[in-house]
C-alpha positions as semicolon CSV with decimal commas, in nm:
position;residue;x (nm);y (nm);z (nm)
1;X;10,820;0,660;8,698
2;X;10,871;0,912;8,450
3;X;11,282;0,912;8,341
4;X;11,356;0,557;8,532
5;X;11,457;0,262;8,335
6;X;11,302;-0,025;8,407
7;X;11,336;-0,431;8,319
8;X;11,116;-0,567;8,109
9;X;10,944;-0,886;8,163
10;X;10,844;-1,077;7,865
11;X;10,577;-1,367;8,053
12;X;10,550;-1,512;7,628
13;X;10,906;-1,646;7,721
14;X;10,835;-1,808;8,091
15;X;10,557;-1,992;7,918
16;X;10,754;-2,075;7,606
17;X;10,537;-1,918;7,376
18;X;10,690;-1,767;7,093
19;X;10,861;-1,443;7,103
20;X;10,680;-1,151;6,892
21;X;10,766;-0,815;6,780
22;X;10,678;-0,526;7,028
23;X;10,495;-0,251;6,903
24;X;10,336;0,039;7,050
25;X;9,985;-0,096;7,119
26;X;10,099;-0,398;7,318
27;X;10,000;-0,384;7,671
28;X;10,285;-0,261;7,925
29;X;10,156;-0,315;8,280
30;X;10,391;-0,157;8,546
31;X;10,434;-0,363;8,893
32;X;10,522;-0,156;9,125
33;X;10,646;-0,313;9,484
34;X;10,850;-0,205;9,829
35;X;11,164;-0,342;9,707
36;X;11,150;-0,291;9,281
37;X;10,961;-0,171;8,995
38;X;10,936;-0,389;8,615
39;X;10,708;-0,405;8,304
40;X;10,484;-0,663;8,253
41;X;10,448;-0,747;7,858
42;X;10,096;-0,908;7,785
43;X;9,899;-1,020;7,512
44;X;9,552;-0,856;7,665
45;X;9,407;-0,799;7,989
46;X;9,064;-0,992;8,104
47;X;8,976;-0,800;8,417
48;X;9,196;-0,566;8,641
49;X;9,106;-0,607;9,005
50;X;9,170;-0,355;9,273
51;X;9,119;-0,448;9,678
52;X;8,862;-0,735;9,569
53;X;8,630;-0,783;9,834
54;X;8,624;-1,142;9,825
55;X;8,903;-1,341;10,056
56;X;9,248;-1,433;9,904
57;X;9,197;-1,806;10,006
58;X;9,582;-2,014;10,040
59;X;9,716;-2,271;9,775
60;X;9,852;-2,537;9,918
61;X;10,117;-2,725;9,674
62;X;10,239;-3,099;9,703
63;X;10,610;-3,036;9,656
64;X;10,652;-2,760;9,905
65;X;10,679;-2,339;9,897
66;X;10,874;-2,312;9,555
67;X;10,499;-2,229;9,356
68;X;10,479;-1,929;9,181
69;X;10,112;-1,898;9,328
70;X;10,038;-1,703;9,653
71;X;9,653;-1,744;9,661
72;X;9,315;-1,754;9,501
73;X;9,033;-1,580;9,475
74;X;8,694;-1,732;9,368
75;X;8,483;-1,466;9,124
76;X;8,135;-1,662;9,053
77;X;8,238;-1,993;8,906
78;X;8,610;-1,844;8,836
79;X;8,916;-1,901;9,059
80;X;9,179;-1,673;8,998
81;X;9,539;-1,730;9,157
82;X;9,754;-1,494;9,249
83;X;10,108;-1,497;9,129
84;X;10,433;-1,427;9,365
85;X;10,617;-1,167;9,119
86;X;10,906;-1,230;9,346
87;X;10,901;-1,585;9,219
88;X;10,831;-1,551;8,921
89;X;11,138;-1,282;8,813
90;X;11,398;-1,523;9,023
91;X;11,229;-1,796;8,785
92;X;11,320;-1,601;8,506
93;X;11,688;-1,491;8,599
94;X;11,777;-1,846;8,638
95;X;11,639;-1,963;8,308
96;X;11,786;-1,609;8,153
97;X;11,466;-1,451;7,994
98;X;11,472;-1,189;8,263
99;X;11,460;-0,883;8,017
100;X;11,286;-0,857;7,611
């Protein structure tokens, strides 16, 4: 990654949370896929998971496949869903907070 320039994703935007200043110590999380690379601003991080070995189980949603959420996982009495980053940066193109 070292000498590409990438967008930067600011998720306190999508959610309409107010905008704060950037500083060094925020947390900059780098998603990487086949087709593009961008930086994830966030607050903090709860838990990273890697492979989990519990099965991604399918969300079903009432209106249809335009959901930001491609699955959940259950960890104890946790769900965690899984987000469609593919969805979510068209989301933010088209309401224009694609970038800090």
């Amino acid at each position: 990654m070292q000498g590409s320039i990438l967008p930067v994703l600011n998720s306190r935007l999508l959610f309409q949370l107010p905008a704060k200043q950037l500083n060094p110590d925020d947390i900059f999380i780098i998603i990487k896929t086949a087709d593009f690379s961008v930086i994830l601003i966030a607050d903090a991080i709860y838990k990273i998971l890697e492979n989990p070995t519990e099965p991604v189980l399918p969300v079903s949603h009432p209106i249809g496949k335009n959901t930001p959420w491609r699955g959940m996982i259950h960890l104890g009495e946790k769900i965690v869903l899984i987000q469609d980053i593919e969805y979510l940066i068209s989301l933010m193109k088209a309401e224009g907070i694609y970038g800090v």
